[in-house]
Each structure stands twice: as C-alpha cells, then as structure tokens.
N, C-alpha and C positions, 0 to 999 in steps of 0.2 A: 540443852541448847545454851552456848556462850554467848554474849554480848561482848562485841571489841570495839574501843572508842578508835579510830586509826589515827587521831590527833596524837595521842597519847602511845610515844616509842615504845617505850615496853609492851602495850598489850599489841601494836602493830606487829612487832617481835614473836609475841605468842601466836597471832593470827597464819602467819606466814608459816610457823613450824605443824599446828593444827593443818594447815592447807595441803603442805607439805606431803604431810603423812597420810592424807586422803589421798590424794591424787598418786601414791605410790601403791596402797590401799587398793587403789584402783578402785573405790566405794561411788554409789550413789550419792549426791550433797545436791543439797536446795542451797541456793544464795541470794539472800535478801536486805537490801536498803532498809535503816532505820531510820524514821525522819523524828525532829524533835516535833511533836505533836505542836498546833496550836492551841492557843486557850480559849477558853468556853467566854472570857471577858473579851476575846478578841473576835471572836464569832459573833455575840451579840451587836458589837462594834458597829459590825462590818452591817448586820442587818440593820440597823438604825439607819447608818448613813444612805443607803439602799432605800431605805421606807421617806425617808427626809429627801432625797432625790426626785423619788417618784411623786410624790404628795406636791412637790414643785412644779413636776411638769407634766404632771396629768398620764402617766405612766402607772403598769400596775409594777406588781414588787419583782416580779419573772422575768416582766420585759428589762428593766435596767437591769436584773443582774444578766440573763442571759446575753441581751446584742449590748448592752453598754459598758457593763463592768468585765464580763468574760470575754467577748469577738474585738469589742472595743476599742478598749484600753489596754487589756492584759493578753493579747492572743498567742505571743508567745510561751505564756506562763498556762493555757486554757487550748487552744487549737492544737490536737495533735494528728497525728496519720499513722497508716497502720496497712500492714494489707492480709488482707480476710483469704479464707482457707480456699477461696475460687481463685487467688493471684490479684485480686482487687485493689487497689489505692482506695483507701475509705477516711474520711477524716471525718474524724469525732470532737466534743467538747469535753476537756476534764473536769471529774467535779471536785468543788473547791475542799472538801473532806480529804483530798487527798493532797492536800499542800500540807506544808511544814509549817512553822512562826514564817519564817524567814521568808518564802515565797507571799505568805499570807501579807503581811507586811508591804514588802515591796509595792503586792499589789492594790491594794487598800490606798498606799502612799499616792498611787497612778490614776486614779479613781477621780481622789481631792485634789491633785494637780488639773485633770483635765475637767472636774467640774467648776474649778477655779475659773480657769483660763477658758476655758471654752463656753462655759456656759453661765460663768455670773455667779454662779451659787457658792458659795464658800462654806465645804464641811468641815465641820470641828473637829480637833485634836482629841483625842482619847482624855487629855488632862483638861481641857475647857469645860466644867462641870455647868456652870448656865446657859453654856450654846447647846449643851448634848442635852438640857434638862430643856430647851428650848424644841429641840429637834424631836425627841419625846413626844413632847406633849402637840407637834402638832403633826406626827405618824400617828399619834391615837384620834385626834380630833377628823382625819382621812383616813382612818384605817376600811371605810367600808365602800372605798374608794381604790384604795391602794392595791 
C-alpha cells in the first residue's frame, strides 16, 4: 500500500498515474482518507476542560461531552446522517476518535468560546500551565462527582 500526500505535485502526479492504471486494470481498489491523527496531549486537553466544565456546573463528564461539547457546540463536526439498509434516514453522533488535529482543534476552540461567552467560565489555553494546574486539581477534588 502507498501513501500519497496530494499537497505535494509530484506524488499527486504519481497518484493519478497508479489510479490511472487501475481503473484501465479494470482491478478491485479500496480508497481511503488519511487524517493526520490527533495527539494523546490534545486528548487529555480536551478531557480536562470537559471534567473542569462539569465539576462547574454540576454535570457528569458524558453529559457535557455528549449534549454540550458534541450536539452543542460542534454539531456540524459531530451530527451526521446516514440511511440504513431498510432506506431509513438515521442520524448518529461521531466519535471524537475519529477527527484529525485539525477538526479536534477547531472543536475544542468552540467549546472555550461558548463556555466563555455563554456561560461565565473561562477555560484555559493548552499553554496557561497554573489555570490547567488549577483546573486539575479541582476535576480530582470532584472527580467522584463528575
């Protein structure tokens, strides 16, 4: 299996000619999106400000990620639809394992704006080392709570 970046003309160049010669081929080919993974520091991130939210308003960790942070705030990035093998419209929630940095990001950003603004609470920046050491220590102080 090749990896082709399509940013990058020359391998887009090679991907086209590989494509090319399959579909002349007339072969079986699977085609599949690479996302650039998130980071395990950005995932922790994300559970803190989550656990720091909830610890706030009396919420456990499930409920703000599932109706606040995924249907919420981010429902574009999170509500999708689909139709089941009856012909059905069925709309499901994506899970967050399956976003890239880039969406992960975004959505995170969307999170701390509308807990900003909507609700008073002001989560910290990834680089604010004694608000997140703040936010820490008081998801463990509720964690049996949360």
């Amino acid at each position: 299996m090749a990896l082709y970046n399509l940013k990058n003309p020359y391998d887009r160049q090679r991907f086209k000619e590989k494509a090319n010669a399959m579909v002349l081929a007339q072969e079986y080919v699977e085609l599949t999106k690479k996302h650039t993974q998130r980071s395990l520091a950005q995932n922790s991130y994300l559970h803190l400000l989550l656990g720091y939210f909830a610890s706030e308003f009396g919420y456990t960790l499930e409920e703000v990620k599932f109706d606040i942070f995924k249907k919420h705030c981010n429902p574009d990035i999170f509500i999708r639809q689909r139709t089941n093998k009856r012909g059905n419209e069925i709309r499901y929630v994506r899970s967050s394992t399956e976003l890239d940095k880039l969406e992960m990001t975004r959505a995170i950003e969307r999170f701390r704006n509308y807990s900003s603004a909507q609700c008073g609470l002001y989560l910290p920046e990834p680089n604010e080392h004694e608000a997140i050491f703040f936010a820490q220590q008081q998801v463990e102080q509720y964690k049996d709570f949360v």
